[in-house]
C-alpha positions in Angstrom: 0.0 0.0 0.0 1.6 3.2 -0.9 2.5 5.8 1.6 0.1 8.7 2.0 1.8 12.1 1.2 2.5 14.3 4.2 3.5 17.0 2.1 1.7 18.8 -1.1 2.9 21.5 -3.0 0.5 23.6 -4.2 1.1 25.7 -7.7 -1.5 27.6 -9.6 0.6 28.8 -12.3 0.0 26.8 -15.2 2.7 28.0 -17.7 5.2 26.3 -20.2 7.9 26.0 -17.5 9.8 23.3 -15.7 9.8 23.6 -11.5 13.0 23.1 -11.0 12.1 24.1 -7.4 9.6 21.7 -6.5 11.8 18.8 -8.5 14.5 19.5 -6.0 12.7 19.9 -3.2 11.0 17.1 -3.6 13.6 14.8 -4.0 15.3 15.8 -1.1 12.3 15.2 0.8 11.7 11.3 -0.6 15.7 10.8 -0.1 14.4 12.0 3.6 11.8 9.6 3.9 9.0 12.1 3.4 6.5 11.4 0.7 5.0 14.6 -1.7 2.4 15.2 -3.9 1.6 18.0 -6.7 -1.5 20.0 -7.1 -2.0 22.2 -9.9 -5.6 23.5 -10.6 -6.8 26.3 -11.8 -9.4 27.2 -9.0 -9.4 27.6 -5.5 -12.3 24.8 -5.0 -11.0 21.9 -7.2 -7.6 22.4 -5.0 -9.1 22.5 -1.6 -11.0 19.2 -3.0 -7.9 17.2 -3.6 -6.1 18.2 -0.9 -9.3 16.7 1.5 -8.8 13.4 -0.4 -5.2 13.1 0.6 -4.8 15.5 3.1 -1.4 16.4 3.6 0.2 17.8 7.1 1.7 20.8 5.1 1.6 23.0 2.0 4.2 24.1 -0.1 4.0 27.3 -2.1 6.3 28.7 -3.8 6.3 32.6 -5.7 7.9 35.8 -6.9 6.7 38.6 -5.1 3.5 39.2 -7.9 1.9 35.8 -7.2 2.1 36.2 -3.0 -1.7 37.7 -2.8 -3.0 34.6 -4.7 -1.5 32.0 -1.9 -2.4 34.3 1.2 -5.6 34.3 -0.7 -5.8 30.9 -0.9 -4.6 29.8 2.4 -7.4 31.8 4.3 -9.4 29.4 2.7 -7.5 26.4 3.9 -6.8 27.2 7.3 -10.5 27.6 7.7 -11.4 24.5 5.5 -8.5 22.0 7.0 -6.3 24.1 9.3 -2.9 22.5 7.8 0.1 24.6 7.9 2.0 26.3 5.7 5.2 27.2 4.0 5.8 29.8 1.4 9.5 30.2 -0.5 10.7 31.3 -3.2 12.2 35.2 -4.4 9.3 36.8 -3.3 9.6 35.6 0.9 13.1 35.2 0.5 13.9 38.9 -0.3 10.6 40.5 1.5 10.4 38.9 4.8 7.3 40.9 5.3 5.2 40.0 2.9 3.5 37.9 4.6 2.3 39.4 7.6 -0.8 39.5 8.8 -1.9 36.7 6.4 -2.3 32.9 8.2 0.8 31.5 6.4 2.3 29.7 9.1 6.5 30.2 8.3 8.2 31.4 4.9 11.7 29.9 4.0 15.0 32.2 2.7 17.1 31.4 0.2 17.6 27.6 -0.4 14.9 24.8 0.9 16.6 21.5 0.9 18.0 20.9 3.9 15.5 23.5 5.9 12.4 21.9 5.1 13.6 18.7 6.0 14.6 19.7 9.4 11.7 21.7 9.8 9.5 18.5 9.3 11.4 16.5 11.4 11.4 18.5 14.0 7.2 19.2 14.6 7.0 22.1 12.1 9.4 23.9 14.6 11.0 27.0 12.6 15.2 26.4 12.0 17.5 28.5 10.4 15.8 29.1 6.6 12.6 28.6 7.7 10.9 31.9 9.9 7.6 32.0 11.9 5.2 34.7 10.1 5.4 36.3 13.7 8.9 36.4 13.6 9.8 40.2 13.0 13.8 40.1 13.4 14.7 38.2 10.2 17.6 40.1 9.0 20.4 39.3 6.5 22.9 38.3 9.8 20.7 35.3 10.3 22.4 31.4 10.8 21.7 29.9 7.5 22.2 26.4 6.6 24.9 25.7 3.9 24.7 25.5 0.2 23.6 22.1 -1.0 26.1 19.8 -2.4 24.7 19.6 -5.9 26.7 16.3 -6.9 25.4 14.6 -3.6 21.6 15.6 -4.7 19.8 12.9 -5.8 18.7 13.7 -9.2 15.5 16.5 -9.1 12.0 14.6 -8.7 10.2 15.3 -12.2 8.2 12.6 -11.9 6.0 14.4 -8.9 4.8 17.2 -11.8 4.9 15.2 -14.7 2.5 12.5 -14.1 0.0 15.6 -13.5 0.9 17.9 -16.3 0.0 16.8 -19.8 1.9 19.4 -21.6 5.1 19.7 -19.5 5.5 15.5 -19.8 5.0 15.2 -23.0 6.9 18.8 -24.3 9.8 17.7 -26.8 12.2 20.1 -25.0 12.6 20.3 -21.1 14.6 22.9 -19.3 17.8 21.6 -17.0 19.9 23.7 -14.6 23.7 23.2 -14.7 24.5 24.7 -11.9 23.5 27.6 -9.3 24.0 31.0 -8.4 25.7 33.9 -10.6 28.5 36.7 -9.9 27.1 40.0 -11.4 25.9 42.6 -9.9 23.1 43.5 -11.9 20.7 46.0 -10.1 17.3 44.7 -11.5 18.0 41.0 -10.8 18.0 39.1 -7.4 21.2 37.8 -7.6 23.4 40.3 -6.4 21.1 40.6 -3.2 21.5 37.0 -3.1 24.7 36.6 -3.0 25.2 39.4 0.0 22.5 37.8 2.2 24.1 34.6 1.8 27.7 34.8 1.7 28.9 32.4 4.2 26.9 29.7 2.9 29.4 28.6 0.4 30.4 29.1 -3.0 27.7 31.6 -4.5 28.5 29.7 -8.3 28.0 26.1 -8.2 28.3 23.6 -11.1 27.2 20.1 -11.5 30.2 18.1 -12.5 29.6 17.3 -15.9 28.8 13.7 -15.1 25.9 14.2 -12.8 24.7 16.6 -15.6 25.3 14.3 -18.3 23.7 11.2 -16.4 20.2 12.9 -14.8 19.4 14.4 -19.1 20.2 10.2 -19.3 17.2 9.8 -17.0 15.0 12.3 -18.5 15.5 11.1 -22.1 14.7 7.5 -21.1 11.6 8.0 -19.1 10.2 11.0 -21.0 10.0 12.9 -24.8 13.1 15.0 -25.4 14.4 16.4 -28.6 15.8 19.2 -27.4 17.7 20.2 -23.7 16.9 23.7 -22.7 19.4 25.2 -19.7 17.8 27.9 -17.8 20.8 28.8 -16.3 21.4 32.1 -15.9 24.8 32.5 -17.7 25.9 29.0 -18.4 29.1 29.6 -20.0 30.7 30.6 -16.8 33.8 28.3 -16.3 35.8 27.7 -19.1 37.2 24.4 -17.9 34.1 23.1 -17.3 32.4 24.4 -20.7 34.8 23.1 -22.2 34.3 19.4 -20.9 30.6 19.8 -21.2 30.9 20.8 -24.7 32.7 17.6 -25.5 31.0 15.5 -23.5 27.6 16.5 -24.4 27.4 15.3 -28.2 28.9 12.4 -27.7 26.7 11.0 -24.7 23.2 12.9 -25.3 23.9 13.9 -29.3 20.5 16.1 -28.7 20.7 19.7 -29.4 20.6 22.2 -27.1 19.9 26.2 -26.1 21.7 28.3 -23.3 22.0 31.7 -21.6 25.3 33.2 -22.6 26.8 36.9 -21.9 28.4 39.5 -24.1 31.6 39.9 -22.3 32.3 36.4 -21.6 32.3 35.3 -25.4 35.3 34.7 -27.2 36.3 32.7 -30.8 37.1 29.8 -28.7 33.4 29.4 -27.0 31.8 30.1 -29.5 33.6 27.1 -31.8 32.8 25.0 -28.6 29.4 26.0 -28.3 28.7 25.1 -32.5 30.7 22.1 -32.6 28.4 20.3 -29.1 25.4 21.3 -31.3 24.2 24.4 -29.9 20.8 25.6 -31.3 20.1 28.6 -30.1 21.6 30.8 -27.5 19.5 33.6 -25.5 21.3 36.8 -24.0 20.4 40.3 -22.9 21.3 44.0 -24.0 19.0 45.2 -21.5 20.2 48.6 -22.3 21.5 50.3 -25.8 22.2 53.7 -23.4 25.8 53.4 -22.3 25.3 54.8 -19.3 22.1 53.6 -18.2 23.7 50.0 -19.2 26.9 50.3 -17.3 26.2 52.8 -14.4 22.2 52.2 -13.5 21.8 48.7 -14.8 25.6 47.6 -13.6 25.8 45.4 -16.6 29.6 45.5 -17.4 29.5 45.4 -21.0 30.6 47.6 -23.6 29.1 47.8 -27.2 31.8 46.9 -28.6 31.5 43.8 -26.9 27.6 43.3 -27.3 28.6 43.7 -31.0 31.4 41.7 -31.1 29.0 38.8 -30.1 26.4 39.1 -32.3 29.5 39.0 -35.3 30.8 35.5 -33.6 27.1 34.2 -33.7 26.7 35.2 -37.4 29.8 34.1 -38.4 29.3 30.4 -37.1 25.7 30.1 -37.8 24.1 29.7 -34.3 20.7 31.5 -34.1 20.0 33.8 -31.2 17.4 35.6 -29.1 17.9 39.0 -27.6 16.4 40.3 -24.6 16.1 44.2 -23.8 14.7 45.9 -20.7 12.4 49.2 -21.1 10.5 51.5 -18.1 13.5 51.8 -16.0 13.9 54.5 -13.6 13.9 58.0 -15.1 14.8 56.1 -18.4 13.5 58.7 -21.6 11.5 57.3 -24.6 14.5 58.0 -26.8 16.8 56.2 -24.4 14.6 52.8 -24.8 14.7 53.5 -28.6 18.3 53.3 -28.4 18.0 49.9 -27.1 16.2 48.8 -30.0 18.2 50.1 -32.0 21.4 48.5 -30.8 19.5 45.1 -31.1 18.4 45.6 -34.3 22.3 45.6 -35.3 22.8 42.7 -33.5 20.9 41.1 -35.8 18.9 38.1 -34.0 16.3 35.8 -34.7 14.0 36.8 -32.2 14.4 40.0 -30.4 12.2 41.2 -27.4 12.0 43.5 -24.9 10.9 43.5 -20.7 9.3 46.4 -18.8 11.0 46.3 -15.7 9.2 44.9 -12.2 10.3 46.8 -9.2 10.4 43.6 -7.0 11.0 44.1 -3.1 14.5 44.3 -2.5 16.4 44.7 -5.9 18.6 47.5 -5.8 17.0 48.9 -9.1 13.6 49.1 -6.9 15.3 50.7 -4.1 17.1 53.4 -5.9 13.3 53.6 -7.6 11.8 54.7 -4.5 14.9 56.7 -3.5 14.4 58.9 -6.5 10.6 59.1 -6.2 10.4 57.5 -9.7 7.9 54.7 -7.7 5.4 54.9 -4.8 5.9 53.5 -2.0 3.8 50.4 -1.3 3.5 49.9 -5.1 5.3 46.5 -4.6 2.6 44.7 -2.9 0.6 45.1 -6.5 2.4 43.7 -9.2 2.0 43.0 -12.6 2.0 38.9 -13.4 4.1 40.0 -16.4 6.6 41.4 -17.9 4.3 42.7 -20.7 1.6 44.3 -18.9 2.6 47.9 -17.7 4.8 50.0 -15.8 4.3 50.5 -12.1 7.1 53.3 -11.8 5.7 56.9 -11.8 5.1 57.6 -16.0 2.7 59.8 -17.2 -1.0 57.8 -18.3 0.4 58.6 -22.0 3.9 57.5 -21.5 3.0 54.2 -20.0 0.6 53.6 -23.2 3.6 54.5 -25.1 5.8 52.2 -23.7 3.0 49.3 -23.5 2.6 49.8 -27.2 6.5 49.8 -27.7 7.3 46.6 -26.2 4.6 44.5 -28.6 6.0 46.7 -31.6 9.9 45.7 -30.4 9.8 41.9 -31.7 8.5 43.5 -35.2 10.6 46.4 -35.6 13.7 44.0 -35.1 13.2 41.5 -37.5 11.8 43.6 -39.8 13.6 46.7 -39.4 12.1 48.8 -42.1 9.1 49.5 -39.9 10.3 51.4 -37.7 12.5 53.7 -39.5 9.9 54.4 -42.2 8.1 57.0 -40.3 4.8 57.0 -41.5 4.6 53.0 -40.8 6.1 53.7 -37.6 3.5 56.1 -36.3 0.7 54.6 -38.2 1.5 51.5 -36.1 1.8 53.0 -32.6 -1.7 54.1 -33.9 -3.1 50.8 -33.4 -4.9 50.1 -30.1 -2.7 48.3 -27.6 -5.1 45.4 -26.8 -4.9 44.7 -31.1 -1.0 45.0 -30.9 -0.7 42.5 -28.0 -2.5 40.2 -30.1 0.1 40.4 -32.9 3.0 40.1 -29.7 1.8 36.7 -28.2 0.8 35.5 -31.9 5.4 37.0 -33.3 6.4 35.4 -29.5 4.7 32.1 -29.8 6.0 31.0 -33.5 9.2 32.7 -32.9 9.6 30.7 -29.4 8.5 27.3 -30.9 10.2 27.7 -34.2 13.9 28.3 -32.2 12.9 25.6 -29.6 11.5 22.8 -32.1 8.5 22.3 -30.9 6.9 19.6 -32.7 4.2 17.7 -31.1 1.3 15.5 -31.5 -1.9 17.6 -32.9 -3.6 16.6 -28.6 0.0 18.3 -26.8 -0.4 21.1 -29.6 -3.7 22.4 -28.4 -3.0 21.5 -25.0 0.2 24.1 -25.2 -1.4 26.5 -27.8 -4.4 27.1 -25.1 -2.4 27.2 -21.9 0.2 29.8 -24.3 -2.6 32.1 -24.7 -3.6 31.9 -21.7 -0.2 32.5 -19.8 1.4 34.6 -22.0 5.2 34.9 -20.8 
């Protein structure tokens, strides 16, 4: 008779992406001796449902700062339903300790989960180190954490917990991996420089997999499930040329799949790149963010030059490996001509696919800080947050400059691969014309060919419409 879960995690989110969280949380947790279960509905009442028919003696949620309201939401209604407690992790507890007060959350966990949440099991639901009581008040970045996990002595992340429940993420012909952990920039608008201050003495803030583990748990995947194509989420994977190196040729040999990456302007070189082609790299994705030289390099503490940034995109040309490029718009006291140098600067780069972010003041970035500082954002506008990056702006713009930049970001994809539209003036202005809701039709319809074009996705006609509906309705 099989073991009755004691723990469920609970996700509403329902998009195209792997949880690398839960996978690894979960394993830990079974290597523990603690069984797990996944619930993903849509609705509050077909969740509370499922969780009376198992019922678990704690929740797991996990959620950027946007999606918080939904859980506290959510767990009202539990508490008063089946009064089991609760956990929330993730970027939006981990850099917000507060977010959650007042709501009947029991604890929230910082930083890593692993070894926390099995402690905190084992010992009654008693809070330890990660994990914090929602009463607690005196969380600060000086608190005891426990250590880094060892990511060669993980047992391989727990896929099977989401895939016998998601349709469209089992039978997807590419999955997304991580190679490793962490990152060393100092970017202002991403959590990882916050990251790596708060949690310092935990270990090394960059951790790889060796090459082996990597090359043996895509083994296990590609056995058990469809995969045509290996997708690494990390966030620049090309850090360590030693171990690139290995990977790249180790990879073709042992998997002989293709694959995509995160790469970074000022890290490429001849010899990468000739790596990257000859392990069968399909497609790499990396990030202007900013064509402004200042705001790139002073505001946006990217490190990059344009020479560099150019330098790139000739590398990628010149051995054939398609790219994606990412931009980020609405920053803080950031001009209308300043984001149009952006596109511009990707527009010489010259990519398959180019797009652009508005930027999310998330609690605790530096960006959002030096936001608030400079009165370009009100305070308490964090608790409200767009579930997108292609909704609007929350910092201070005029009504008309926020339409402007909503309409800009579902023009950017077109004007890039087809620059002609935007420096013919009359089609340029004739287009930003066009209502916004009509133009973020065209967006989603550019972003979903272009997406499944570069990532091969060819599937059955039933896993088509499956991922064509929950696309449309999770755009991004």
């Amino acid at each position: 008779m099989d073991k009755k879960p004691e723990v469920a995690f609970v996700d509403f989110s329902g998009n195209l992406f792997d949880r690398h969280a839960i996978y690894c949380l979960s394993a830990y947790l079974k290597k523990n001796g603690i069984e797990t279960c996944y619930i993903n509905k849509r609705n509050f009442s077909e969740t509370i449902a499922q969780l009376k028919r198992v019922p678990p003696k704690l929740l797991l949620y996990s959620s950027y700062s946007s999606g918080i309201p939904v859980f506290i939401k959510f767990d009202k209604i539990v508490k008063d339903t089946l009064g089991t407690k609760s956990v929330i992790g993730g970027p939006g507890p981990t850099f917000d300790s507060n977010i959650i007060t007042g709501s009947s959350i029991d604890a929230l966990c910082i930083g890593e989960g692993e070894y926390a949440l099995a402690e905190f099991i084992k010992n009654g639901f008693r809070p330890i180190k990660n994990i914090i009581a929602n009463t607690d008040s005196s969380v600060s970045a000086g608190s005891d954490y426990f250590s880094f996990v060892d990511l060669n002595n993980a047992p391989f992340p727990h896929r099977d917990l989401v895939y016998k429940n998601d349709f469209v993420l089992r039978n997807m012909p590419s999955k997304q991996f991580l190679a490793g952990r962490g990152c060393p920039y100092m970017c202002t608008y991403c959590h990882n420089n916050i990251q790596n201050k708060i949690f310092k003495t935990c270990g090394p803030l960059v951790r790889k997999k060796s090459v082996g583990y990597l090359i043996s748990e895509i083994k296990e995947v590609k056995r058990r499930y469809p995969l045509e194509l290996v997708a690494f989420q990390d966030d620049t994977f090309i850090l360590g040329k030693e171990w690139l190196l290995e990977f790249c040729e180790t990879f073709p040999r042992q998997i002989g799949l293709p694959y995509t990456c995160n790469i970074r302007a000022n890290l490429m070189n001849e010899e990468i790149i000739k790596a990257l082609k000859a392990s069968n790299c399909a497609c790499v994705y990396w990030s202007i963010e900013s064509g402004n030289e200042v705001i790139r390099n002073r505001l946006l503490k990217r490190g990059m030059s344009e020479e560099e940034i150019l330098g790139t995109s000739r590398l990628l040309g010149k051995y054939k490996i398609p790219h994606r490029n990412g931009g980020l718009v609405g920053l803080p006291g950031e001009k209308f001509e300043e984001m149009l140098e952006t596109l511009e600067l990707n527009i010489k780069t010259k990519p398959r696919f180019g797009f652009a972010s508005i930027f999310i003041p998330f609690p605790g970035l530096e960006l959002t800080n030096y936001a608030l500082e400079h009165s370009y954002l009100s305070e308490g506008v964090g608790r409200n947050l767009p579930k997108n990056t292609h909704l609007y702006s929350c910092l201070n713009f005029t009504v008309r400059d926020k339409l402007r930049i909503r309409k800009f970001i579902y023009l950017y994809p077109l004007f890039v691969n087809y620059p002609i539209l935007y420096y013919n003036k009359r089609i340029y202005r004739l287009l930003f014309a066009l209502p916004a809701c009509f133009l973020y039709l065209i967006f989603n319809f550019i972003c979903g060919y272009k997406l499944a074009t570069l990532y091969r996705v060819k599937v059955s006609l039933p896993v088509r419409i499956a991922l064509m509906w929950r696309y449309l309705r999770n755009p991004f």
